[in-house]
C-alpha positions in Angstrom: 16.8 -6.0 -4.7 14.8 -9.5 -3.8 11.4 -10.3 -5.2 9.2 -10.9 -1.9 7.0 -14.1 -1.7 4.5 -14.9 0.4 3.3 -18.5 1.5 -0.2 -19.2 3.1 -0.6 -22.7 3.7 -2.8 -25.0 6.2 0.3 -26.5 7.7 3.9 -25.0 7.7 6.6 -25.5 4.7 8.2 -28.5 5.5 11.8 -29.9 4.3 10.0 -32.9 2.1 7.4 -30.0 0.4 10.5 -27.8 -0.3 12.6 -30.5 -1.6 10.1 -31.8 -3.7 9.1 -28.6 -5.5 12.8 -28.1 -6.2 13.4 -30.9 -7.7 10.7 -30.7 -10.7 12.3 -27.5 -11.1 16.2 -28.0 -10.9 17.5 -31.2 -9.4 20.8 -30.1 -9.0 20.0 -27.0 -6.2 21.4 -27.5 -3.3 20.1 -26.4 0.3 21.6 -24.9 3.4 20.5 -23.9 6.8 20.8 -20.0 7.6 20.6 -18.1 10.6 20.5 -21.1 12.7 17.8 -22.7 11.1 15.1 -20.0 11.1 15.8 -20.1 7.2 16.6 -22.5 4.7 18.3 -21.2 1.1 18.2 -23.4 -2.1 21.5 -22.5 -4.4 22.3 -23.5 -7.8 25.3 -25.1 -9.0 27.3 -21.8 -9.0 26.4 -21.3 -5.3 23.7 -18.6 -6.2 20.9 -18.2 -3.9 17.8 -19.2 -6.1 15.1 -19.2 -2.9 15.3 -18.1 0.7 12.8 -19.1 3.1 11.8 -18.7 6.5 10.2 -21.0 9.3 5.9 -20.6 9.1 4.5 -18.8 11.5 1.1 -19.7 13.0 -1.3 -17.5 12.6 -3.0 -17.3 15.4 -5.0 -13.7 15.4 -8.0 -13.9 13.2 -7.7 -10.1 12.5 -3.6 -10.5 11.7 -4.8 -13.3 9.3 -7.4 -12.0 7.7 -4.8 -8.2 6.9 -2.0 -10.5 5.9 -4.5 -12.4 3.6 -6.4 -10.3 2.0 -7.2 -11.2 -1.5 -6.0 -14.2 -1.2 -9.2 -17.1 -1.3 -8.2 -19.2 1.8 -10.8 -21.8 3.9 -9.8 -23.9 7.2 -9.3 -23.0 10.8 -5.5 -22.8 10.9 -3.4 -20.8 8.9 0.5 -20.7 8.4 2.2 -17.4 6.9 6.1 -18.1 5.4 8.1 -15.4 4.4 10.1 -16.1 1.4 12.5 -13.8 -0.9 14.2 -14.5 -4.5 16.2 -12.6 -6.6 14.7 -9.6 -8.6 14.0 -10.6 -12.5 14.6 -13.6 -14.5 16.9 -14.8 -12.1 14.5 -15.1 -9.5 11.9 -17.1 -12.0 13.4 -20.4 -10.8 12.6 -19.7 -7.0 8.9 -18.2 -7.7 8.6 -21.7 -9.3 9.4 -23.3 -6.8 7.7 -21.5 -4.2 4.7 -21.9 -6.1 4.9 -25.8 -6.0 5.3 -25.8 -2.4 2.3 -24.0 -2.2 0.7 -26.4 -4.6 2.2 -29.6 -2.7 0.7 -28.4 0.6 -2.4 -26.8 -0.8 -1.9 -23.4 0.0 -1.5 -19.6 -1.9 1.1 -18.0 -3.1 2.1 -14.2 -3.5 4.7 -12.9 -5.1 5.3 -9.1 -4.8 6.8 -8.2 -8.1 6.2 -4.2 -8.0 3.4 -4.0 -10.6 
């Protein structure tokens, strides 16, 4: 079962934010394009899937924004919502960190749906 993650960011997840969060946490993931590029999947050096992620989405509905966001503490005009998923555990640990740096990198939010 994957651990859901949720991105809130004022611009979308970009290759350079993703690769850069990786790399303080593992420099030796590697990253592939899935579903024709609507995702992108960082795997480890056993070609395990650490973090899967999908292309932001705009958000452009200030209702949608504000039920996808609630709780979360977010200012700005424009909003981008990225879907992300990691395994369950402390296997996924590795991709929650670095989800949480891309969200750090471009000054966004992170939620991670853990079940609690």
């Amino acid at each position: 079962m994957p651990r859901e993650l949720y991105l809130v960011t004022p611009t979308p997840v970009n290759i350079e934010a993703l690769v850069a969060a990786a790399a303080v946490v593992d420099d030796q993931l590697a990253m592939r394009a899935l579903y024709g590029g609507a995702a992108l999947q960082l795997v480890d050096d056993n070609d395990m899937a650490v973090l899967t992620i999908e292309n932001s989405r705009l958000l452009l509905d200030s209702l949608d924004a504000g039920l996808m966001t609630s709780g979360l503490d977010l200012g700005g005009s424009e909003l981008w919502w990225t879907e992300a998923v990691c395994p369950w555990g402390a296997s996924g640990e590795p991709g929650v960190e670095v989800a949480s740096g891309i969200a750090r990198v471009l000054g966004g939010q992170l939620r991670v749906e853990d079940g609690t």
